[in-house]
C-alpha positions as CSV (number, residue, x, y, z in Angstrom):
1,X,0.0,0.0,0.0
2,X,1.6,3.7,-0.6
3,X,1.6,6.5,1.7
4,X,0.2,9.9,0.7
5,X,2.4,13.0,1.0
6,X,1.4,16.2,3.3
7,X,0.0,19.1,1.8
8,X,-0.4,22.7,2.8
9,X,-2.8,25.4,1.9
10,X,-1.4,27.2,-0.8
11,X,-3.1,30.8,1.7
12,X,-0.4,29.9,4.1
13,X,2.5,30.6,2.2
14,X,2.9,34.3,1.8
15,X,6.3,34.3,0.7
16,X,9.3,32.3,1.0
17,X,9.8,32.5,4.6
18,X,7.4,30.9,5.1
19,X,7.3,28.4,2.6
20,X,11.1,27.5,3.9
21,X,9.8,27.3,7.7
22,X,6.5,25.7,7.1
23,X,7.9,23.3,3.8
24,X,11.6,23.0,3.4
25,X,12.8,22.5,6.5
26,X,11.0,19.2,7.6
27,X,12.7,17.9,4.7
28,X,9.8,15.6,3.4
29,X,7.3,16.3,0.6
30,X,4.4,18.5,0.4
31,X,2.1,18.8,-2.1
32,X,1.0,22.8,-2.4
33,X,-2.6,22.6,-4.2
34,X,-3.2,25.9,-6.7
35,X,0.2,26.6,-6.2
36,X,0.5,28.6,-10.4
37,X,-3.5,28.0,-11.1
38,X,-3.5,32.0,-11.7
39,X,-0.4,31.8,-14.3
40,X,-1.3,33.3,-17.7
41,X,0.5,30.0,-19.0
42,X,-1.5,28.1,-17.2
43,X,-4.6,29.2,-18.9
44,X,-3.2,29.6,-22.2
45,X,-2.1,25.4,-21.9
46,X,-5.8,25.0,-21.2
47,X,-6.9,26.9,-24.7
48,X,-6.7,24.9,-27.9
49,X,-4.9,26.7,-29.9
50,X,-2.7,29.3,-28.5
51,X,-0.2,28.0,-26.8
52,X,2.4,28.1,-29.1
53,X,1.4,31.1,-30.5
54,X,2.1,32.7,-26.6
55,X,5.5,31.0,-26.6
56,X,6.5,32.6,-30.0
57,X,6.2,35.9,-28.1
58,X,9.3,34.9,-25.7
59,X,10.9,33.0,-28.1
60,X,14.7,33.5,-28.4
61,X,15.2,31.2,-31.0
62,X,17.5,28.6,-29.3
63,X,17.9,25.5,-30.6
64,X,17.3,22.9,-27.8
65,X,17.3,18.8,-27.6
66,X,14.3,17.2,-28.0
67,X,14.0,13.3,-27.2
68,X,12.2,12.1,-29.6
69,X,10.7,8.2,-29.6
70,X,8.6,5.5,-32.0
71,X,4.8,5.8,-30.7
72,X,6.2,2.6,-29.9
73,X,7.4,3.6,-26.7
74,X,4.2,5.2,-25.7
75,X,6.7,8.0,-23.7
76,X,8.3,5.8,-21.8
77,X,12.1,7.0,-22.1
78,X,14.4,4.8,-20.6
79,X,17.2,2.0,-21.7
80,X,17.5,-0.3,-24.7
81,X,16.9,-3.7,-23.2
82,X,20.2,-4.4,-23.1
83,X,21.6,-1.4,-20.9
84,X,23.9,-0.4,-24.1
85,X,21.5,2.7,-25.2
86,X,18.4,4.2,-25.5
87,X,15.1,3.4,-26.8
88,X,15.1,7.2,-28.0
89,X,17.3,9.8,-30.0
90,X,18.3,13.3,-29.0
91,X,17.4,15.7,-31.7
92,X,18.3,19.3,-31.9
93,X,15.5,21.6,-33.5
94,X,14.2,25.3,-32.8
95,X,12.0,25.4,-29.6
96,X,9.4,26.8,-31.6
97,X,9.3,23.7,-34.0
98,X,9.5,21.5,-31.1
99,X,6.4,23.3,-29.4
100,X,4.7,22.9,-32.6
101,X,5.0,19.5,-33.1
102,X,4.2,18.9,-29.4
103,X,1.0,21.0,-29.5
104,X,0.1,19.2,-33.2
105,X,0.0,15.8,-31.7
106,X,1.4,12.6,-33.4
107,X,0.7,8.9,-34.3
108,X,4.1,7.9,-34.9
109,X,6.5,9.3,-32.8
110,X,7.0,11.1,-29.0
111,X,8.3,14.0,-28.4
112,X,9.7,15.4,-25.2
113,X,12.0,18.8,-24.3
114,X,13.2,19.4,-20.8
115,X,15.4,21.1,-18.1
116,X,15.2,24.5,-20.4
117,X,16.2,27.5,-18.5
118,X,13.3,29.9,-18.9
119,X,15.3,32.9,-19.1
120,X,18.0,31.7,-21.8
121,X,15.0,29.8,-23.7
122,X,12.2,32.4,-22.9
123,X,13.2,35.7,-21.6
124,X,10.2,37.5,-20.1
125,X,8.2,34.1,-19.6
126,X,8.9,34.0,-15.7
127,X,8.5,37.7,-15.1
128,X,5.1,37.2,-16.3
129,X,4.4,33.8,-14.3
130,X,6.2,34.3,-11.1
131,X,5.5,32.0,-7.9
132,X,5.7,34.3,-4.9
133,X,7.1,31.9,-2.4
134,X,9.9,30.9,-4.7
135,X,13.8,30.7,-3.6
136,X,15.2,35.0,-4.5
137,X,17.2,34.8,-7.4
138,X,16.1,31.1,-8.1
139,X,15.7,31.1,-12.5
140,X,13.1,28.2,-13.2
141,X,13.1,25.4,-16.1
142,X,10.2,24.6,-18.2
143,X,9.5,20.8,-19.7
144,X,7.0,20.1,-22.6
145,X,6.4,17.3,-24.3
146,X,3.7,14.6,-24.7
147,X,2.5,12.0,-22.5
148,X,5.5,10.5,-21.0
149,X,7.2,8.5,-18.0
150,X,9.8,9.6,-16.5
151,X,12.6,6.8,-15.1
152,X,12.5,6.7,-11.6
153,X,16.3,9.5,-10.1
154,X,16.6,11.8,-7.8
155,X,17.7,15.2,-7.7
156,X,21.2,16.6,-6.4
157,X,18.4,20.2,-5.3
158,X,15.8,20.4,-3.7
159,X,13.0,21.4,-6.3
160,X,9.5,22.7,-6.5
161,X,8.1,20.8,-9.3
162,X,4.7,22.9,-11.0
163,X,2.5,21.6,-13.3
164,X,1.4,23.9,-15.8
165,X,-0.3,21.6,-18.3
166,X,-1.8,17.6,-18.1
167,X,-1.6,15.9,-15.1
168,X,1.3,14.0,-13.1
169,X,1.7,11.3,-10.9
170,X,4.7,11.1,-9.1
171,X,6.0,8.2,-7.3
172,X,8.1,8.8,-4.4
173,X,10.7,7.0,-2.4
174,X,13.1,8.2,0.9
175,X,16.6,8.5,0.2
176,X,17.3,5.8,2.1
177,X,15.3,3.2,0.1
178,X,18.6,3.2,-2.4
179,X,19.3,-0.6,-1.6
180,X,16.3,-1.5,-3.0
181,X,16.1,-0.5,-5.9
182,X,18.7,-1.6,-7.7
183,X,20.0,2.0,-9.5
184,X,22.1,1.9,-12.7
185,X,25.1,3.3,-13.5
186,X,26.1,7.0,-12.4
187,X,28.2,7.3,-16.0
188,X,25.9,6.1,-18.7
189,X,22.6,7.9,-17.8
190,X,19.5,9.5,-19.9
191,X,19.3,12.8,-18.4
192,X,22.1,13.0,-16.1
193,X,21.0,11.0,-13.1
194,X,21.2,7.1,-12.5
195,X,17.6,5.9,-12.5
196,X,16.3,3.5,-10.2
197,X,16.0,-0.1,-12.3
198,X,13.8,-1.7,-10.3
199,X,10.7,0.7,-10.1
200,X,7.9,-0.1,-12.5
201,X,8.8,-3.8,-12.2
202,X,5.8,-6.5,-12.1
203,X,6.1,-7.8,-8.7
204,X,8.1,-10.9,-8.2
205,X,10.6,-9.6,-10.7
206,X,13.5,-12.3,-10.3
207,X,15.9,-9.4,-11.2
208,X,15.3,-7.2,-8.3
209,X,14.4,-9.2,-5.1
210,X,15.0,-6.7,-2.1
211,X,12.7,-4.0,-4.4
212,X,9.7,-5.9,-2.8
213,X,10.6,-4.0,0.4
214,X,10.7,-1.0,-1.0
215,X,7.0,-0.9,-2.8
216,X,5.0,-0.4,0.3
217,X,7.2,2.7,1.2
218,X,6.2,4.7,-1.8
219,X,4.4,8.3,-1.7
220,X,2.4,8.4,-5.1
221,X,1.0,12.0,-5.7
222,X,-1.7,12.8,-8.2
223,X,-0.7,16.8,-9.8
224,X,-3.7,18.6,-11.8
225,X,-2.3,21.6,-13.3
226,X,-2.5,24.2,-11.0
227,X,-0.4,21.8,-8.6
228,X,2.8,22.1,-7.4
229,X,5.2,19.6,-5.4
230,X,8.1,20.0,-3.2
231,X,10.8,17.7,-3.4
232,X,14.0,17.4,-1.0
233,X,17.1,16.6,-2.5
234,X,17.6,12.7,-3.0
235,X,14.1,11.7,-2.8
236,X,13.4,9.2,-5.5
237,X,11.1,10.0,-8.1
238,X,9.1,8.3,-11.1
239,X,7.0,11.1,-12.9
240,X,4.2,10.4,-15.6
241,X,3.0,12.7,-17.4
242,X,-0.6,11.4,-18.6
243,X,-2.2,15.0,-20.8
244,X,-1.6,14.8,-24.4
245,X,0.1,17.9,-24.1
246,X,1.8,18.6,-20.5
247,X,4.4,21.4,-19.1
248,X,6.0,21.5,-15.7
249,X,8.2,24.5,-14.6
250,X,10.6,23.6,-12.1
251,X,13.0,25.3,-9.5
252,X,15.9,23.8,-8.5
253,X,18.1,25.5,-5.4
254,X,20.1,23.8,-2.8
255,X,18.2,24.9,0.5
256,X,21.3,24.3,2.9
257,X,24.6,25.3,1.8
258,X,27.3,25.4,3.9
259,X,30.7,25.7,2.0
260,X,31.4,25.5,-1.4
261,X,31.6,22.2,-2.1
262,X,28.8,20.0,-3.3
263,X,27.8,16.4,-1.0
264,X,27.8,14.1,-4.6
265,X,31.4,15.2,-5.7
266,X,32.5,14.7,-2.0
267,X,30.9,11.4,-1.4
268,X,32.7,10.1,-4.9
269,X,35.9,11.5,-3.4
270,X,35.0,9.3,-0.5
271,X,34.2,6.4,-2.4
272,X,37.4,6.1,-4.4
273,X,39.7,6.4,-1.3
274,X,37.2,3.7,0.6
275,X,35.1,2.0,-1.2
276,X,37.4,-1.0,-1.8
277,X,39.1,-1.1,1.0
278,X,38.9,-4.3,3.6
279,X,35.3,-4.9,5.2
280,X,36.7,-4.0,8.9
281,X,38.3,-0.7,7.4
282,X,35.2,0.4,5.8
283,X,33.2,-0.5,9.1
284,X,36.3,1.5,11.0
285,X,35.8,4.6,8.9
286,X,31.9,4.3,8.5
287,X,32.1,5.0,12.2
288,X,34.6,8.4,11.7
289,X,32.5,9.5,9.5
290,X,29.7,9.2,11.6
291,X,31.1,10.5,14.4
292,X,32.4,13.8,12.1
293,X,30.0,14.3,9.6
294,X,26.8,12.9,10.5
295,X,27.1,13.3,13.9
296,X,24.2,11.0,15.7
297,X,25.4,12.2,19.1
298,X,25.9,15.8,18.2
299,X,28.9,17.8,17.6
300,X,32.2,16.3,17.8
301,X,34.1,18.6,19.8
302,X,30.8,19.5,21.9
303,X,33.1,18.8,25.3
304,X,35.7,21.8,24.2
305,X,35.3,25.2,24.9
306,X,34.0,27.2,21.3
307,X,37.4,28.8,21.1
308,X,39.2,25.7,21.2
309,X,37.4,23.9,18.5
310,X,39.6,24.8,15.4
311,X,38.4,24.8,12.2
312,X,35.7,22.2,13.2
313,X,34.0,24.9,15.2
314,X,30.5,26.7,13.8
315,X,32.1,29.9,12.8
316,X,31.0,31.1,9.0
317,X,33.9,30.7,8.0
318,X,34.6,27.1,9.5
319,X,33.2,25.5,6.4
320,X,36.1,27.1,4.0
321,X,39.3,26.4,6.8
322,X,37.8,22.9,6.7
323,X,38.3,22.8,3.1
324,X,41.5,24.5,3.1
325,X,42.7,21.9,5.6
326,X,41.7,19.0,2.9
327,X,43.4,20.2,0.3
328,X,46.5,21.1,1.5
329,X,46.7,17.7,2.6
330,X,45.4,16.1,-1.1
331,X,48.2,18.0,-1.7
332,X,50.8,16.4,0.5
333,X,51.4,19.8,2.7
């Protein structure tokens, strides 16, 4: 059985300090109901007709890549059967062809364009279809295609995910269902992010046993457009797109920075110096890095006075002297 995800009056967020107390910082989903029903865009999706001809008004004639699939594939984008390739092709075209063809409809082929950045793409768009509660300074993407699905990722941001057009279901699993779902490689990937194998499997799959644990843990959300969804980074997520024409604009942002390094990078840093190292070793640094970085029982030097905590104290500058310290020792100083 799935679980539902909260959701919050869309009245209660009157700007983003809000929406980062009452949202983002319990670091689950919520689904914000009406969130961009008032959007021109919005609207002008739900005309026959006109949307492309609203788009040409923004239009900054970029070429962009489209996937593009057989109706064979009925959307679903994903690996050849193999693991090798793609059951689709990446096409470069003019965004307005590609919103044409979208818009027209098609018996023999699928057509999807995503992760544009609305500014580069089209300027003025966003200034006329703003979400109030939004990150400052946060640019957001737009995605149009057809019906589609969406391999089950995550996201390295957190993410407010709108739906402009159609309707999405998203399936969601915690970051710490990873085990279970039997993710494919982090070099050879569709869009950029490994994709969770296992989700979408018939149950009893032989391929991916330990996935049957992870099937009763998943959030599945039903979008109308109008909708909007927030996401914290590394949350799992399969997204269908079920309108014959749909358009989500997203906003990516990472809600907690502390230094200037990014977690993914670092962890792969982590996993080339440990990963293959002797069971008891990993078990011996799996408890450092516990102890340092994840810090179950608090912080580390918690039993020191503040001005004798060195560079692992909570300063704002402790995150770059920590840094600094690394890489003069990657550096052998």
């Amino acid at each position: 059985m799935t679980q539902a995800a909260a959701e919050i009056d869309r009245a209660a967020l009157d700007g983003h300090d809000a929406f980062r107390r009452l949202v983002v910082e319990p670091c689950r989903p919520v689904v914000i109901r009406g969130a961009v029903a008032d959007w021109p865009l919005a609207r002008i999706a739900a005309e026959d007709g006109t949307l492309a001809a609203y788009l040409s008004r923004f239009d900054a004639g970029r070429q962009v890549e489209a996937f593009v699939g057989d109706a064979a594939i009925a959307g679903r984008y994903h690996y050849s059967d193999d693991l090798s390739g793609f059951n689709f092709r990446r096409q470069a075209m003019p965004l307005g062809e590609a919103v044409c063809r979208i818009t027209a409809g098609s018996e023999t082929e699928t057509l999807y364009v995503g992760s544009l950045p609305m500014p580069h793409a089209l300027p003025g768009l966003a200034e006329e279809n703003r979400l109030p509660f939004a990150p400052p300074g946060v640019s957001p993407l737009i995605w149009i295609g057809h019906a589609s699905t969406i391999a089950c990722h995550y996201d390295m941001m957190d993410n407010i995910a709108c739906v402009v057009a159609g309707r999405r279901t998203f399936t969601l699993y915690p970051p710490d269902a990873i085990g279970d779902l039997y993710v494919g490689p982090i070099d050879h990937t569709m869009a950029g992010q490994p994709v969770a194998l296992a989700v979408g499997a018939e149950p009893g799959d032989p391929r991916y046993p330990r996935f049957e644990q992870a099937r009763g843990r998943a959030i599945t959300v039903e979008l109308v457009a109008g909708d909007a969804l927030y996401m914290p980074k590394l949350w799992w997520h399969r997204v269908e797109a079920t309108g014959a024409l749909n358009i989500l604009v997203n906003y990516w942002w990472d809600a907690f920075p502390v230094g200037p390094d990014q977690p993914f990078p670092t962890m792969l840093l982590a996993m080339s110096a440990i990963a293959g190292r002797p069971p008891a070793e990993r078990a011996a640094w799996g408890a450092w890095f516990d102890h340092y970085v994840f810090r179950p029982d608090g912080h580390p030097l918690a039993h020191l006075p503040e001005d004798r905590q060195g560079i692992l104290g909570d300063g704002p500058d402790n995150a770059r002297m920590v840094r600094a310290h690394a890489m003069r020792m990657l550096r052998g100083g």
